[in-house]
N, C-alpha and C positions, 0 to 999 in steps of 0.2 A: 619546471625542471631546468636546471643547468643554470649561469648568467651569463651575463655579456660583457665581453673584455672590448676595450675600443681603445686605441691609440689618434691621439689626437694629430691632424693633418699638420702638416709643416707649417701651412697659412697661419693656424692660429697659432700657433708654437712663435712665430715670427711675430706675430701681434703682439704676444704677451712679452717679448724680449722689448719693440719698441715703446710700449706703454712704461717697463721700468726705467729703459733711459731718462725718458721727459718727465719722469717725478724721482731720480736723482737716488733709485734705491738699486742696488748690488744682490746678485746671491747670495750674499755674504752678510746683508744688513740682520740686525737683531732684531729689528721688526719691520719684518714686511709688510706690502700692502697687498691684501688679497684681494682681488676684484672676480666680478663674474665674466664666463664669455658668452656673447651672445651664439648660441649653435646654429639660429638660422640664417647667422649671416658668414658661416663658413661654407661657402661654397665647395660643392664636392661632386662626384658621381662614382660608381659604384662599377670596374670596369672589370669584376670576375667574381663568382661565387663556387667556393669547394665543401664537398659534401662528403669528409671523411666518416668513413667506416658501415657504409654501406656494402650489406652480402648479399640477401635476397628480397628485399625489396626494390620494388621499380623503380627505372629513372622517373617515368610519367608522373607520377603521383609525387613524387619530391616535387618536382621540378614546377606542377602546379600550386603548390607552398611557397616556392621563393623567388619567381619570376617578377613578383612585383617591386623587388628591391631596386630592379636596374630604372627605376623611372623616379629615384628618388635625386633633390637635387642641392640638398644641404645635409649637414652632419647632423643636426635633428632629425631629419625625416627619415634617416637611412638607420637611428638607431630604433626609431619609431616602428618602421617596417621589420626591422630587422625582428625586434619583438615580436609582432604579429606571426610573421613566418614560424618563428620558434614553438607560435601555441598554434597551429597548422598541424605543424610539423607533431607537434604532442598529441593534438586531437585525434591524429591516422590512429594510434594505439601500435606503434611497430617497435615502438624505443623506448627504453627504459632510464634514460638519460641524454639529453642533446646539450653540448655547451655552444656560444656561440666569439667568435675572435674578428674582430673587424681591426685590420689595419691599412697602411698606404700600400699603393701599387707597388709590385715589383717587376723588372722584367723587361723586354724589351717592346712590350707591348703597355706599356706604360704609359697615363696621360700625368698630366701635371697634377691636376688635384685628385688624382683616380684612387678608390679603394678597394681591397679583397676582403671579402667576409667569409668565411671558413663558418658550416656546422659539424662538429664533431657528434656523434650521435651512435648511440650502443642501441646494436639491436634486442629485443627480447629473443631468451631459446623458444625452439618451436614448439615446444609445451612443458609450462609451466603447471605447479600445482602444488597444494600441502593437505595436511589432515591436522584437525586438531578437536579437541575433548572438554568438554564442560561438565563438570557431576554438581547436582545439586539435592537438595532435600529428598531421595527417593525416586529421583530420575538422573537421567546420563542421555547427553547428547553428542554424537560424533560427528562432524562436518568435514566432507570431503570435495574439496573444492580441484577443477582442470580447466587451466585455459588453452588453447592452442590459438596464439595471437598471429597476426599476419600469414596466413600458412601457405598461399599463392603469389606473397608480393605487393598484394595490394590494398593492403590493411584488412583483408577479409578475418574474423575471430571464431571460434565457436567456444565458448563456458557453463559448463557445467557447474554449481553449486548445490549437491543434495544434502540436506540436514537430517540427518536421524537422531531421531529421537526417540527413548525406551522412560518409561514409568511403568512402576510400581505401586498402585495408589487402592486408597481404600476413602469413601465416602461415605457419609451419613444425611440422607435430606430428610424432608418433612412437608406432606403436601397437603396439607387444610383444606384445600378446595376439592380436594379428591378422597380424602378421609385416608391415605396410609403413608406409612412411612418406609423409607428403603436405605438396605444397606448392602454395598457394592466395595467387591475386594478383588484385584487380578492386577492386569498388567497391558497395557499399550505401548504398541508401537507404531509409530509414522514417522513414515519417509517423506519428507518435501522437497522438491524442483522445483525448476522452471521448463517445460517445453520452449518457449520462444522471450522474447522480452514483455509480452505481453499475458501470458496465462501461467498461474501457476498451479503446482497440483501436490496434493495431498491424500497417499497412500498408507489408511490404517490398518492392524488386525487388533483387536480387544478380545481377551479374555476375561470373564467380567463372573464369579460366581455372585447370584444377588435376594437378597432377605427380606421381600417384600412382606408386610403387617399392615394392619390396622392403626391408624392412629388414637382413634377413641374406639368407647366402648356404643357410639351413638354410629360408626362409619357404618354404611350400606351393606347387604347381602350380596352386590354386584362387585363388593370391594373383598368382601371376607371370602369367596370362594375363588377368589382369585390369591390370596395367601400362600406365603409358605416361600422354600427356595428354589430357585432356576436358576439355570447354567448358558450364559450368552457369549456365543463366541460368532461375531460378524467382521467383514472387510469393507471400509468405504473408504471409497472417492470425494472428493472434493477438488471442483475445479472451478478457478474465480479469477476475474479476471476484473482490478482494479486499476482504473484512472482517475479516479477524485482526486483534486489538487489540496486535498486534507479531509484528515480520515473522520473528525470531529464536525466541521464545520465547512463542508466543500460549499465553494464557490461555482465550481463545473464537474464537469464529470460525469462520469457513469460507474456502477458497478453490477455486475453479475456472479452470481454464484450458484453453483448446482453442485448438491451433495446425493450424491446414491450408497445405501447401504444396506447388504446382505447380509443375515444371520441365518443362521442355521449350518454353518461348518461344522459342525459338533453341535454337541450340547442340547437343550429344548426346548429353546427358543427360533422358533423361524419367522421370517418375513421380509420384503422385497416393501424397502420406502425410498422415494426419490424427492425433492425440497429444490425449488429455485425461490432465488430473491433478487428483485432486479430493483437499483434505484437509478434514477438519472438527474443531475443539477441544472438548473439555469441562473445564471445570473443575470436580472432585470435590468436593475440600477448599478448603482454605488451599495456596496454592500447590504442588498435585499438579494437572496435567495429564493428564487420557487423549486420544491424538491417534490419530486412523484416515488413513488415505491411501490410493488406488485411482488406477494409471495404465494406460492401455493406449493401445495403437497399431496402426496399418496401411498397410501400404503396396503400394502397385501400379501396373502398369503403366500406359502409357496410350497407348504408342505401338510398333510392334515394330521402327519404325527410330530407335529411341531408346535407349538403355543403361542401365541401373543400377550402378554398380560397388557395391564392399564399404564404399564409408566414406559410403553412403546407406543402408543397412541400420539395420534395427531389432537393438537387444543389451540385452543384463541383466546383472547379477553388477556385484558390486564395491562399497565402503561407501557410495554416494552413493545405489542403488536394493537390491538382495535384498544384504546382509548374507551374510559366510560365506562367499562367492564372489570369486573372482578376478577386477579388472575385463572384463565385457565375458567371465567365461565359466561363464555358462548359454549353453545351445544347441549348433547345429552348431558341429563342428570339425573340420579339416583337416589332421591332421598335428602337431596340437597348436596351429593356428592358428584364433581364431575367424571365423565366415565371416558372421553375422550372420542374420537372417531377415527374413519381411515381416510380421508380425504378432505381438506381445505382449504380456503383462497380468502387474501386479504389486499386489499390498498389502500393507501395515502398519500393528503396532496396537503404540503407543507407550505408556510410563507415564513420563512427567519430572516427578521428584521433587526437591525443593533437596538439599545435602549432607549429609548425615545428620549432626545435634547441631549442625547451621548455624552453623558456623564462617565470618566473617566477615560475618554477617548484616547488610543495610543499606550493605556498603561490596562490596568484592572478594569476596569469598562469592557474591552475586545472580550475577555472571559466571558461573557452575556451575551444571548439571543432572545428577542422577543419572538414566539413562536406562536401562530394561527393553524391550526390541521381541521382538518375533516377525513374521518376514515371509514371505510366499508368491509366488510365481511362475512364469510359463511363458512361453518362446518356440521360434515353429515358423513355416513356413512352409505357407501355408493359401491358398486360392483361395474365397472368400465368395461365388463369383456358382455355385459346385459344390458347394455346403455347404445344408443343413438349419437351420433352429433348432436339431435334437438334435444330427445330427453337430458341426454349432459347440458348442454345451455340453460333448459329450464330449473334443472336442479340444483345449479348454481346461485339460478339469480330466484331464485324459492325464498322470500324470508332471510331477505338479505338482513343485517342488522348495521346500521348507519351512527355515526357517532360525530361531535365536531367540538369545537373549544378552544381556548387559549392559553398562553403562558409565557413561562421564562423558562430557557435554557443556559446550565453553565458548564462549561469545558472542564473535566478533568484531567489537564496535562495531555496528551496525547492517545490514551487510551481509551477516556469512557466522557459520557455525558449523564449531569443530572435533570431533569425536567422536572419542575412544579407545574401543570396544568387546572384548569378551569374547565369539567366534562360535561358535554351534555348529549348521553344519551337519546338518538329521537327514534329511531327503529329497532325493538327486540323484541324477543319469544319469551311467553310466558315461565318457561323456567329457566330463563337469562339469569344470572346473578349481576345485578347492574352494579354503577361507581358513579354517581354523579356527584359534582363539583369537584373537591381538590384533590387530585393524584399526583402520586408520588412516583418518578421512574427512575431507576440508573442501571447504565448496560453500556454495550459496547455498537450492538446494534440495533438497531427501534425501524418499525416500521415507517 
């Protein structure tokens, strides 16, 4: 913000006048000679600093910004400082503009080579703020943003930014591993903030009318009396709290996230499910990564005039969480369809390494990870308010199902990632629907 105005000291002014005498050129000449001047050999010092336009911020906190000018001892180092100060001075967050004016002493307290530096400097009002509107394909998002900058004087801030956001959407999927298909029409809305700089939160409500069928005419008896349409209307939270130094391909970091979600405000659908996913990075070497990740889930009743169907269910398997599995088959199944459960836990321990003899190093190359996992998991249906500390422990670790293998990873721009792996199943239950060798993944988040 702002520049630096600097009037050159008398000394050098006086240098430059004797240099054109003894090579014989005039203001006046038609071609002059430009020379450079050396600035570290104008001696100078710095014998005042004003600091216009200050209301309510502190001396203190200026005054530890530009103290350091007075120890500079030539006309470079005093524009050198003077810089610094000025992104000090930026960094507080109090001003919305600083210019900076360095000229010669004036005064009666005047040295010879002495100078004044002036910051001129506008403060922010005490709270600022705007709104503004996005519509796109079937949703509309309003963004209301407040800052209230320095409000004690001492660069203290508080900001608010919440995004809302409204859709209108209608979906159609198709789940082959669970033999039906669904179709979902209504409307969402979420609100996102931030509590602090570190956690952010997301506040939904879904109105969702939904048309679950059969996909074939072969899907399960456990899939067909579950048919027909239901009315879901739930509120969740989502609360996550990311530091990865890249959302693709983090080097360090950690991430958590916990989403809770109530249904049953209406409608006849009910149930109480809660989901964390926690990953955290290391970096080894020079670009080797070891990455860990731990999710689990639970879900339960809350009403008994209330329903659950099969595409509220907790499931596992498939390249996006346990490797080696066929989407969606760890756990029950039915006929060879899966049925889903209320409760499951999963992790993984990654090694992303660059391409071996980094072939395109610095350019298309970076888009690639060689990637080693091993991953563990289980899902079951379990009743927590019938259960022990032990019996929970043991019915965790029951028939765990293990997985491990190799591949390549490549970056999709900043949003997603694709993985080709090499799986090798070594631990599962006989109605597992396994995936051994080459899997195919893309998503945004993988176990």
């Amino acid at each position: 913000m702002g520049i630096v105005h600097a009037k050159v000291p008398d000394e050098a002014g006086s240098n430059i006048s004797k240099f054109a005498k003894q090579t014989g050129l005039s203001e006046h000449s038609s071609k002059p000679d430009i020379r450079e001047i050396d600035l570290e050999t104008v001696q100078v010092r710095v014998d005042k600093i004003n600091v216009d336009g200050l209301g309510r911020t502190k001396n203190d906190i200026v005054e530890d910004c530009i103290r350091d000018l007075f120890t500079a001892r030539d006309f470079q180092d005093v524009l050198l400082k003077a810089h610094k100060a000025r992104v000090k001075l930026d960094e507080l967050g109090c001003f919305k503009n600083i210019g900076v004016y360095i000229d010669t002493s004036k005064g009666s307290n005047a040295t010879k080579d002495g100078l004044e530096v002036t910051f001129d400097v506008k403060e922010f009002k005490r709270i600022t703020g705007g709104v503004s509107t996005h519509i796109g394909n079937n949703e509309g998002a309003l963004m209301v943003g407040m800052r209230a900058p320095n409000i004690f004087g001492r660069g203290e801030r508080v900001q608010q930014r919440p995004v809302f956001t409204a859709s209108i959407l209608q979906a159609h999927s198709e789940w082959p591993n669970s033999g039906y298909k669904l179709l979902e029409r209504g409307l969402l809305l979420d609100l996102g903030f931030h509590s602090n700089s570190l956690f952010k939160h997301n506040l939904q409500w879904e109105g969702i009318i939904r048309d679950l069928s059969t996909l074939t005419r072969t899907s399960s008896f456990d899939v067909r009396e579950q048919s027909g349409p239901s009315l879901k209307s739930s509120v969740k939270h989502i609360l996550s709290m990311d530091l990865r130094d890249d959302l693709i391909f983090p080097n360090s970091g950690s991430l958590v996230q916990l989403t809770s979600e109530l249904a049953g405000i209406g409608g006849n659908v009910g149930f109480l499910k809660n989901e964390l996913f926690l990953q955290e990075n290391y970096s080894l070497f020079e670009d080797i990564v070891l990455q860990t990740s731990l999710m689990v889930g639970y879900l339960s009743s809350v009403s008994k005039d209330k329903r659950i169907t099969i595409a509220d269910r907790c499931y596992l398997g498939g390249p996006l969480s346990v490797r080696g599995f066929e989407t969606r088959g760890v756990g029950p199944h039915s006929d060879g369809d899966a049925l889903g459960a209320n409760a499951y836990w999963a992790a993984g321990v990654h090694l992303f390494t660059p391409l071996p003899f980094r072939p395109g190093k610095g350019g298309f190359g970076e888009l690639f990870r060689t990637h080693f996992f091993a991953n563990a998991g289980n899902v079951g249906n379990l009743n927590l308010a019938k259960l022990n500390n032990t019996d929970l422990l043991e019915a965790f670790r029951t028939n765990v199902r293990i997985s491990y293998g190799l591949g390549v990873a490549l970056r999709l721009g900043n949003m997603a990632r694709l993985e080709v792996n090499y799986c090798f199943p070594i631990r599962y239950d006989k109605g597992d629907q396994t995936h051994p060798g080459v899997q195919f993944g893309i998503g945004i988040q993988f176990l």
